[in-house]
C-alpha positions as CSV (number, residue, x, y, z in Angstrom):
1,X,0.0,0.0,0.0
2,X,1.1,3.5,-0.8
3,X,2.6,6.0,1.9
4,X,1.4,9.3,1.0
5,X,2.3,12.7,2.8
6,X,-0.4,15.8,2.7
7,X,0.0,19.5,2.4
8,X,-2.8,22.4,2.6
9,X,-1.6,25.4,0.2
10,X,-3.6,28.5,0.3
11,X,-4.3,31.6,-1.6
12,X,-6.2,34.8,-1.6
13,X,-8.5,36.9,-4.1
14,X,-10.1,40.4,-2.5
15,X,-13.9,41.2,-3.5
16,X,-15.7,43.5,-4.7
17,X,-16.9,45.3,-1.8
18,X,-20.7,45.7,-3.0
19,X,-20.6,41.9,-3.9
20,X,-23.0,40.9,-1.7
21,X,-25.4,43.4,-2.7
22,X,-26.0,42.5,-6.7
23,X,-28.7,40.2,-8.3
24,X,-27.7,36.7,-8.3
25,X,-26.8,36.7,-11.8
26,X,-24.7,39.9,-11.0
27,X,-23.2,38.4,-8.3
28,X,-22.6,34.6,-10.2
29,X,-20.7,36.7,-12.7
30,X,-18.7,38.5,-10.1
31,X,-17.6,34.9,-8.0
32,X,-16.7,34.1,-11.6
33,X,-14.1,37.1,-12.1
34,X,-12.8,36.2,-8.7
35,X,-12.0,32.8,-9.3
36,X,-10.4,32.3,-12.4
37,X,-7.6,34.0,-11.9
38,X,-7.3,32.0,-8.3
39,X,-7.8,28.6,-9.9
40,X,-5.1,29.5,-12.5
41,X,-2.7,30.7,-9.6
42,X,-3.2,27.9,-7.4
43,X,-3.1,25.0,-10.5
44,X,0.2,27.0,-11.2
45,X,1.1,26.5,-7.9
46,X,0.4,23.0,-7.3
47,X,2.8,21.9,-10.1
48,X,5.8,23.3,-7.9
49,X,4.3,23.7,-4.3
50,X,7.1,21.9,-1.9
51,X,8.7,20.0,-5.3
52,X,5.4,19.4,-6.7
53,X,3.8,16.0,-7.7
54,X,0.6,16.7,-5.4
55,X,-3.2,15.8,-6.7
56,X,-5.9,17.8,-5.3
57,X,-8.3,15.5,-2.6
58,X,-10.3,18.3,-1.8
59,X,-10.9,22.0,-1.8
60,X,-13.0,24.7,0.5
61,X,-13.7,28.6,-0.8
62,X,-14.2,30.8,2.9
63,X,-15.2,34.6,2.7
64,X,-13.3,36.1,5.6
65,X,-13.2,40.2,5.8
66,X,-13.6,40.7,1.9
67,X,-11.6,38.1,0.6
68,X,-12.1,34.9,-0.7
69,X,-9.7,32.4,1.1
70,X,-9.3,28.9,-1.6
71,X,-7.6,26.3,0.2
72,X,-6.5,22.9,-1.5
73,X,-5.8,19.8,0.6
74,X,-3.5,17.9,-1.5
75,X,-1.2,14.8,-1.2
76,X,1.1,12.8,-3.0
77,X,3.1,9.1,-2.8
78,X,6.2,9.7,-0.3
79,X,9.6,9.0,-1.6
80,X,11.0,6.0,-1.6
């Protein structure tokens, strides 16, 4: 059986400030131009995060004091 080791990597995106205040589809499209550019960051980022070779297991978007906090709980076989 595999031996795996596990990382958490984070990253950040600010909102708009009046996000919460728009029309659903307003505000869909608005969570849209947030996350795209965090998704690209953080796929980026897993490729070299720590040496790299991690797969994603699971992920969690917070809103915390006008950001949007992605975190990615990832693992991958240990060495050796």
């Amino acid at each position: 059986m595999p031996q795996y080791e596990h990382a958490v990597m984070f990253h950040t995106a600010r909102l708009a400030p009046d996000l919460a205040n728009r029309s659903d589809d307003q505000f869909g499209a608005g969570l849209g131009i947030h996350l795209a550019p965090l998704i690209e960051k953080m796929t980026k980022g897993a490729e070299t995060f720590q040496g790299g070779g991690w797969e994603v297991l699971s992920h969690q978007l917070t809103p915390l004091d006008g950001h949007l906090v992605m975190s990615l709980l990832l693992r991958r076989k240990k060495a050796g």
